[in-house]
N, C-alpha and C positions, 0 to 999 in steps of 0.2 A: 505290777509294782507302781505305788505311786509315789509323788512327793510327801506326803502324811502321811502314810506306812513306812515310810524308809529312816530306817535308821544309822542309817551308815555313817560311822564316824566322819568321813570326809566331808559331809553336807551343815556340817557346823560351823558358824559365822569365822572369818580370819583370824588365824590364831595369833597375837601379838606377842606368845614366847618366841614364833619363828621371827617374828622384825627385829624385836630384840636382838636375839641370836646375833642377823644377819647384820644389824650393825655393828654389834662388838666384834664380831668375825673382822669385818673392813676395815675397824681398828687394827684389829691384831696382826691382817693383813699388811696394815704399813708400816706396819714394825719388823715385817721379814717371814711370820707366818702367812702359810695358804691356807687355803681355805680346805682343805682335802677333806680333813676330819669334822664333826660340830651336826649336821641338823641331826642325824641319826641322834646324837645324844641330846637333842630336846623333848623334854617329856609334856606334850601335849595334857594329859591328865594333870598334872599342877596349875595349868594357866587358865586361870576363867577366860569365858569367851566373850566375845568382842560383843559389843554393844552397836548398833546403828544410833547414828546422831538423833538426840531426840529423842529415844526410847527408852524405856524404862529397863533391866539388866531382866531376863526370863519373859517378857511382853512377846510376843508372836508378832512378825512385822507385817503390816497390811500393804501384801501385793495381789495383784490383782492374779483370778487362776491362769490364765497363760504365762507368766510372769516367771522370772529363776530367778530370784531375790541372790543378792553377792553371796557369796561364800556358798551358794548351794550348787546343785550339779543338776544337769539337764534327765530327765527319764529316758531318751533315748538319742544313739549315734544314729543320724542320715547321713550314707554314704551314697557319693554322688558323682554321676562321669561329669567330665568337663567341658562335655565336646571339642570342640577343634584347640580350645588349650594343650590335649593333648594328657589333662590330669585328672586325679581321681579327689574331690574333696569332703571333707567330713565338717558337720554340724552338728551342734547340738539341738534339741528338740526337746518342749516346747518353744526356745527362746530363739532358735533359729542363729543363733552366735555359729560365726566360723571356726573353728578349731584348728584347722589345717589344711593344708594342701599335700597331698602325695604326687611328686613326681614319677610320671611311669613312663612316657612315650615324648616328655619334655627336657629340654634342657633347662634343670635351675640353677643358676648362683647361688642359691640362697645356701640349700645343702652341699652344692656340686655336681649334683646329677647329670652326667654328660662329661663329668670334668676328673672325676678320678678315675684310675684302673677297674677298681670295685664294681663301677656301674656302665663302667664303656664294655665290661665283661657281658655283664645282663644286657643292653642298649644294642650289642653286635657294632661290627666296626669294619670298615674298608681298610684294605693294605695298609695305610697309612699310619693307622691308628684311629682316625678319627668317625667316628660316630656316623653310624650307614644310614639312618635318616636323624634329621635333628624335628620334623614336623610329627604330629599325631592326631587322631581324629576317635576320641574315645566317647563308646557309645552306654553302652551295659555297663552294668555291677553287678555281680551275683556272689554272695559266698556258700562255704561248704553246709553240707546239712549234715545232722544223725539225726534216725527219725525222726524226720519231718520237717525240723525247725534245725536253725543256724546254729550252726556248731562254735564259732568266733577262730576254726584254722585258719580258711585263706578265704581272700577275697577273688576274682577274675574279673577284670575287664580287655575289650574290645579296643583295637583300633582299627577304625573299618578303611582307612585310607592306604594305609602298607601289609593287609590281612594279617595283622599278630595278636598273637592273646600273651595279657600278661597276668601274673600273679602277685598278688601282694600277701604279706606275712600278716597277719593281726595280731602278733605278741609284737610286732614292734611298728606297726602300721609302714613297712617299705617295701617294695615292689623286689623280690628275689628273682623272675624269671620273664624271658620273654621268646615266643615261639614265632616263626614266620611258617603262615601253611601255604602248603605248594597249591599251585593251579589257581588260587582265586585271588577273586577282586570284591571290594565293596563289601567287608566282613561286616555285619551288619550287627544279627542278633544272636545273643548267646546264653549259654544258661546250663549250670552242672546239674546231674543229676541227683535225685534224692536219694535211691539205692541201691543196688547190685541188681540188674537183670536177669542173673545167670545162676549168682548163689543168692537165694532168700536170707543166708545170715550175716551179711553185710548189708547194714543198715543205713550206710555213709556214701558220701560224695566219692566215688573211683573213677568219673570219664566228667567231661566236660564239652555239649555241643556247639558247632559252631558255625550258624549261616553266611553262604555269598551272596549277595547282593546284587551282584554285575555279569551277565555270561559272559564271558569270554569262547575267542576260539582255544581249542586245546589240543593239543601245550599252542599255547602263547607263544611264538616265536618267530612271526610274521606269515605265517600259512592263514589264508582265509581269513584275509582283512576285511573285506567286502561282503562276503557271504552269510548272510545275519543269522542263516537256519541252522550254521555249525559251530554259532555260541553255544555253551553249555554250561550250565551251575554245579557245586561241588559244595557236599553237606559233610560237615568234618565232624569225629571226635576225637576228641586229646584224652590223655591220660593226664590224672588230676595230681598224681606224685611227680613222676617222671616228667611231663609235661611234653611230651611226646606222640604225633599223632598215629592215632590206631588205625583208622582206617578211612575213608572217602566214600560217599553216594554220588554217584550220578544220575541228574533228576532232569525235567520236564520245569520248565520255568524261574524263579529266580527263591531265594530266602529272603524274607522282612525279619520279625523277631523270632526266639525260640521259647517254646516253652517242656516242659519233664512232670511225666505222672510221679507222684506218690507211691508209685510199689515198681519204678523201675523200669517198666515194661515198654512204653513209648516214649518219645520223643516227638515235637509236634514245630513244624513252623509256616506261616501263613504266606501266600503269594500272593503279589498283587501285578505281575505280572507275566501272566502262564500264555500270554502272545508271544511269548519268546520276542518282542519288539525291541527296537534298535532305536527309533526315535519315540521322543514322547507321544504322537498320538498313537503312535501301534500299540501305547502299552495299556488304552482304556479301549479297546475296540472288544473285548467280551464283556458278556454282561454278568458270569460267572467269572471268579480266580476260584480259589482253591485255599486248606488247610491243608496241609502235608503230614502226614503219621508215618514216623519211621518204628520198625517192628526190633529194635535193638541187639533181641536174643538169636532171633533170625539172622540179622545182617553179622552179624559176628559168627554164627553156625557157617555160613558161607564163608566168610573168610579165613575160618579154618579150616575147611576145605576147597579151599584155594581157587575156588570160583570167582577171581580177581584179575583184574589189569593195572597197570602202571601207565602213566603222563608222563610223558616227557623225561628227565632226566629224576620225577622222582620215586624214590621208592614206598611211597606207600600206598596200602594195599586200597584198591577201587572195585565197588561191585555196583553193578546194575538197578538203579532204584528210577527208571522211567517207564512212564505209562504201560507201554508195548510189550517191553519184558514184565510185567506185574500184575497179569491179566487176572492171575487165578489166585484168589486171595486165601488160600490154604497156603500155597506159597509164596507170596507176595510176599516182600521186604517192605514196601508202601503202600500207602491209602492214598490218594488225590480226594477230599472231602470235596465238593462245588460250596462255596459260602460267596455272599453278598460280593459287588464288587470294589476293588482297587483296597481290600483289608489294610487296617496296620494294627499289628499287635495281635498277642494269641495271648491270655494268660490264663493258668487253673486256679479256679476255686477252691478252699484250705481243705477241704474235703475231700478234693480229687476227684469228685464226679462228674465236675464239666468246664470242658472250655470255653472260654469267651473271644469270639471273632469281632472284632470292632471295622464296621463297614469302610468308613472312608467318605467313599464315594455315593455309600448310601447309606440309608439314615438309620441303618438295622445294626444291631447285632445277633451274630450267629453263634448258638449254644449248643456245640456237641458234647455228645454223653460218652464220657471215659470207657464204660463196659461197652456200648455199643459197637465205639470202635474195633476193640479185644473181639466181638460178635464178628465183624465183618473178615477179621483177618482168621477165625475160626470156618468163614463159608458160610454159615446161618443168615448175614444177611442179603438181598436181591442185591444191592446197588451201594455205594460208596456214602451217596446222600442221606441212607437212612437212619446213619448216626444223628442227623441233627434234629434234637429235640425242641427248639423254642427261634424263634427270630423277631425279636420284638423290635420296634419301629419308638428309636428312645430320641432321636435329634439328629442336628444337624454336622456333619465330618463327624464321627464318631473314631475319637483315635488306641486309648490304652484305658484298660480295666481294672482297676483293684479289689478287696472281698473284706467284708468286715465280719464278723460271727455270729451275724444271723439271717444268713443266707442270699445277702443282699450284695449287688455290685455297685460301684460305682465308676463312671466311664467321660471322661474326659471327651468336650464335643469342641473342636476348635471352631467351627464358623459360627457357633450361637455362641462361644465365650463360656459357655456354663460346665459345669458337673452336674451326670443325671444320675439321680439314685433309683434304681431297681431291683425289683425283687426274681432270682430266678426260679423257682417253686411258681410263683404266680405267670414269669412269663411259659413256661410248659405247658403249664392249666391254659393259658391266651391261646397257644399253639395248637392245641387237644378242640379248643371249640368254645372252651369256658369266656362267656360273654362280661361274667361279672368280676371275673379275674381283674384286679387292677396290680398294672404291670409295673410305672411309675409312679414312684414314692415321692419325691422331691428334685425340687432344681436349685441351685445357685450359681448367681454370675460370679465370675474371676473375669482379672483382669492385664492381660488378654489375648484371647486363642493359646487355651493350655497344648502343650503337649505331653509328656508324658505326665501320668498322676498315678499315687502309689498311695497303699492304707499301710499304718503302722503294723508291721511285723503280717502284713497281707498277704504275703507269696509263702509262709506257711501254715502247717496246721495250726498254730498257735498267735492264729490274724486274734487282734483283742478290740476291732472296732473302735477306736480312739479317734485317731487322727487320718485326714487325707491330706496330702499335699497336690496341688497342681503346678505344676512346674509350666508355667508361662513362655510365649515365645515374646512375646513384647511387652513395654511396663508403659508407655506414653507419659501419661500424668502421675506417676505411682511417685516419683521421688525426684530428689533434686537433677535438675539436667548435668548432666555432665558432657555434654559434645555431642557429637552426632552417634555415639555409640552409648547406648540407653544402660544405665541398671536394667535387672531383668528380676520376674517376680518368681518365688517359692511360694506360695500363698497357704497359708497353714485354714483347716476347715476340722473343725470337731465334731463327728459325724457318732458320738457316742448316744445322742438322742433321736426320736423319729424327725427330726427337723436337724437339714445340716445347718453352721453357721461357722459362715467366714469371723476367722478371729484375730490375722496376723499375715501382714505384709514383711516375705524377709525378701529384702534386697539380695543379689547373689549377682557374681560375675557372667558376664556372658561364657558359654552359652550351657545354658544348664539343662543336660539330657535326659537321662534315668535315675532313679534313686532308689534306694531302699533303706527303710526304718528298722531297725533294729534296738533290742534292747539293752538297757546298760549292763545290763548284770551278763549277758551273756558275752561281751568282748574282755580278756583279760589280757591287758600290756604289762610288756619289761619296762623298767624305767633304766635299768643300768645294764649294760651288755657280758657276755662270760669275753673274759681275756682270751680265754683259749681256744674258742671260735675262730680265731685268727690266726692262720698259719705265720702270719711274716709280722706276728706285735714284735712290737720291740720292751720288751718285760724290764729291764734293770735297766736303769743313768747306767752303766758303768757300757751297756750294750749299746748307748748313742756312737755317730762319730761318722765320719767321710770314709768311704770303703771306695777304693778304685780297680777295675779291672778293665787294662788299657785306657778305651774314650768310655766304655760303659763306667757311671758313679752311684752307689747306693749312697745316701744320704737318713741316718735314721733318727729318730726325732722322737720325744716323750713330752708333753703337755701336761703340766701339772700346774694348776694356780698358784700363782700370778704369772709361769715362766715358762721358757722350753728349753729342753736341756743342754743346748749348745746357743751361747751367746752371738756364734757368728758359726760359717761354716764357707769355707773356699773350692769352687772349681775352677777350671778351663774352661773360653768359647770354643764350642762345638765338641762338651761335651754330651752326653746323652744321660739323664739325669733323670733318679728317682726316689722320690721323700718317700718314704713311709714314717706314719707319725700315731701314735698310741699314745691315745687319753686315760692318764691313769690316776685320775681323779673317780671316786667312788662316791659321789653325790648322784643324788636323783637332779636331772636338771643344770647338771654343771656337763654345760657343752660348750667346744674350743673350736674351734676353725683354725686355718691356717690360708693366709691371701699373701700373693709376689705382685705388684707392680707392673706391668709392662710386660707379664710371662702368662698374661690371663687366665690364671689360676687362682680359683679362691673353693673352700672344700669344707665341712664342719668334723669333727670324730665327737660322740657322745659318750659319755663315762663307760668307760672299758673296752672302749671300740679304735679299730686300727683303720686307716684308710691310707693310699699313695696314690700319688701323680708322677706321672711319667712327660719330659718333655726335654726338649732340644736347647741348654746356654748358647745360644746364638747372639747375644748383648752383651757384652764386656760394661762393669761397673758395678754398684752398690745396690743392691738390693732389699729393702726393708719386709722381712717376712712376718707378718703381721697376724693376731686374733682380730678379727670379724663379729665373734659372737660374743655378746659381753657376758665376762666371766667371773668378775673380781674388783673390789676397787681400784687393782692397780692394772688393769685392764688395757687404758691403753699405753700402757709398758711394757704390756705381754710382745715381744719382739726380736727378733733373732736376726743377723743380717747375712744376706747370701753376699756374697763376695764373687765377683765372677772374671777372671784374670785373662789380656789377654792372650 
């Protein structure tokens, strides 16, 4: 889909029946109507459309092609972890605009994330109430697939600093669920699967894997502090509904990223270090790490037949996935592949016939072949290594891979600053002995030392070779200083010709981890919520009011522009005190908040959504409970007052 093929009504210039509208609405507003009713009833098709200054009325406007001229809409969402924000954000693409921020593993004011019932439920919470971590450390994005390509249900990302996986909704882009896995640390890389291993006619996301990063002793509980040789790694999958994990590997080394064939059947994450080392230099003392190939169908045949152990206090199911037990590869659960040393990053090609091991430490990447592997776990081949079909010698740190549609990688090199384009067909032919074979296609510098880098809609079948992003660890000279903490670079490259070309510097917040491009047509959002999602709305004015049972007080609350349905509302100090407050405004974009003063609560509900805070009147006095999000011309009047007696 491009911008000149698209015809989507929303990509025509601002429509001046909605400003109309929106003033006489603000009128009518001051006169004692809200705003409830009105854009629904603006008809779009009566209003010609807006003119850019300067232009003739029907003139095509002359922006440049990376360029989203106003009023039009970007070709694709890049959804993007935060790193140590803790958040997951979304831009748009080509023009690289921020769209949003999703709170997953943060505390925000802005929505309340941390601060209502709703998400201290998802977030997990100590005795107290309050929020069991308030830090996050998100690494991956990955969403669901049906054959092959992104399906727009959920999104998964990573916090590798407290091992949780969370999920987010893509009908409303907000995080619904969040797991902690037992026994690990340092959750790294993660990545759902494409399709049923078990049944061939599930074609969809059902497990989601999940590497550690850090050995630990195990169970972690002060045994074998000291003892570096009885740390041990733990390779997780979750179930992708329930969000609940299935079962645990114990392996031989550590997890970096993951990556999932195309028909189900493996699961793949690379080691960079299989010294089972405790200090940094033990962890480069081999001149081989490894690729990891988990047999999925296998390791679940075991575990229901109960060839498992348990950890510590938990219960889920653990089977055997190290060297010594995994000798005989008819029955092996794992592969240990040997690739280049100190890897980072594994990803497959849209095809699904090979992996890409990105050195590191050395200047290669390692290219194993998908049926090979499937070869080896059948017995046919001698040795673990001889899945690898290619290791071309492309530059300097070689970190993460992406694939465009015509057989080509492209791989992020941090210490030369560049992205190398190559071709894997030609590096195989390199491998086989072909002299004439040219492996590299192109280089260009970014700016500087990319880390991860990703091609539009590249991690499925349906990669369309457009764009690459390099997501930058440093920007130096890229843009205005702002203190000792730098903007950081997204640097956009259009990689649809045999020659790449850098096209667009987007600024982005620190610190910006993985990404993925995705297309517009495939994400479809709610703009307005169903009421009856929500067990505890508060549906009718007449159902507002102070409810007391002994010190416990429901307090319930309706939001309708300009007003909330109780002027004032009184409790007691030391009562135990809970709003819930239902937005029943039925506008797209008519969102209310609700903020207290001195009770550090501030919260949003969006058309037809209910939200509550739960907290302690411990303040005797006047309380001004205030909208936050502007909603109305008469906005900041939207106010209700807590009364708090002592």
């Amino acid at each position: 889909m491009t911008q000149d093929d698209n015809t989507n009504p929303l990509d025509a210039q601002p429509d001046l029946g909605r400003r109309k509208f929106l003033n006489t609405a603000a009128l009518v507003g001051l006169s004692g109507a809200g705003l409830s009713v009105g854009l629904s009833a603006c008809n779009k098709d009566t209003v010609p459309a807006a003119t850019s200054g300067g232009e003739k009325a029907g003139a095509a406007p002359a922006h440049g092609k990376y360029e989203v001229p106003p009023g039009q809409l970007d070709e694709y969402y890049s959804f993007s972890s935060g790193g140590h924000s803790g958040e997951v954000r979304i831009y748009g693409l080509p023009s690289g605009r921020e769209l949003k921020r999703i709170p997953v593993f943060n505390m925000d004011c802005l929505v309340g994330w941390g601060v209502t019932n709703e998400s201290k439920a998802i977030l997990g919470t100590k005795p107290n109430g309050t929020p069991k971590y308030t830090t996050g450390d998100t690494h991956h994005v990955h969403q669901t697939y049906t054959d092959g390509t992104y399906d727009g249900k959920y999104m998964f990302v990573n916090d590798k600093i407290h091992s949780r996986l969370a999920r987010v909704r893509m009908d409303t882009m907000e995080c619904d669920k969040i797991i902690e896995l037992p026994n690990i640390q340092g959750f790294h890389g993660t990545f759902p699967d494409k399709r049923d291993p078990v049944d061939p006619k599930i074609n969809h996301t059902t497990r989601v894997f999940c590497g550690a990063e850090f050995a630990v002793p195990l169970p972690n509980d002060g045994r074998d502090l000291e003892d570096g040789s009885k740390y041990k790694s733990l390779f997780s999958c979750v179930d992708s509904e329930s969000m609940e994990v299935r079962w645990q590997v114990l392996i031989d080394g550590n997890c970096d990223l993951v990556a999932t064939s195309y028909d189900g059947k493996l699961t793949a994450t690379n080691q960079y270090n299989t010294e089972n080392g405790v200090h940094y230099e033990d962890m480069m003392a081999a001149e081989m790490d490894a690729c990891l190939f988990f047999n999925v169908a296998r390791i679940e045949e075991a575990v229901k037949a109960g060839k498992v152990t348990f950890i510590g206090g938990s219960r889920v199911p653990v089977v055997d996935g190290t060297r010594a037990a995994n000798s005989d590869p008819k029955t092996a659960l794992t592969c240990y592949v040997p690739v280049s040393k100190n890897p980072h990053g594994v990803n497959i090609s849209p095809d699904g016939k090979y992996y890409a091991c990105a050195g590191k430490l050395s200047p290669t990447a390692t290219v194993i072949e998908h049926a090979l592997v499937l070869k080896w776990f059948d017995g046919a081949l001698a040795k673990p290594r001889d899945t690898v079909v290619a290791e071309p010698e492309i530059g300097l740190g070689p970190l993460h891979t992406g694939f465009d549609d015509k057989g080509n990688a492209y791989t992020t090199l941090f210490l030369d600053s560049q992205i190398v384009k190559w071709n894997v067909e030609a590096a195989i032919k390199s491998f086989k002995g072909d002299k004439t074979a040219k492996v590299v296609l192109d280089r260009v510098d970014v700016h500087y030392q990319p880390g991860h880098g990703f091609t539009s809609m590249g991690e499925t079948k349906e990669s369309d070779g457009k764009y690459f992003i390099s997501d930058n660890k440093f920007s130096k000279d890229r843009f205005l200083p702002v203190g000792p903490l730098h903007a950081e670079t997204a640097q956009m490259i259009d990689i649809s010709g045999d020659k790449m070309k850098l096209v667009a510097d987007h600024s982005v917040y620190s610190e910006p981890h993985d990404s993925i491009i995705v297309r517009r047509d495939i994400i479809k959002t709610r703009q307005v919520y169903d009421m009856d999602e929500f067990p505890h709305a508060v549906k009718d004015p007449k159902d507002s009011g102070v409810f007391r049972n002994g010190k416990k007080v429901t307090v319930k609350l309706i939001s309708q522009a300009p007003a909330f349905s109780l002027r004032e509302f009184k409790i007691k100090k030391g009562d135990e005190v809970t709003i819930i407050l239902t937005n029943h405004d039925k506008v797209e974009d008519l969102t209310h908040a609700l903020a207290i003063p001195k009770y550090d609560i501030n919260f949003i509900v969006n058309p037809q959504q209910t939200q509550s805070v739960t907290f302690v009147a411990d303040k005797p006095g006047v309380y001004w409970c205030y909208c936050t999000n502007f909603c109305h011309a008469l906005h900041l009047e939207m106010r209700s007052r807590m009364i708090v007696e002592p």
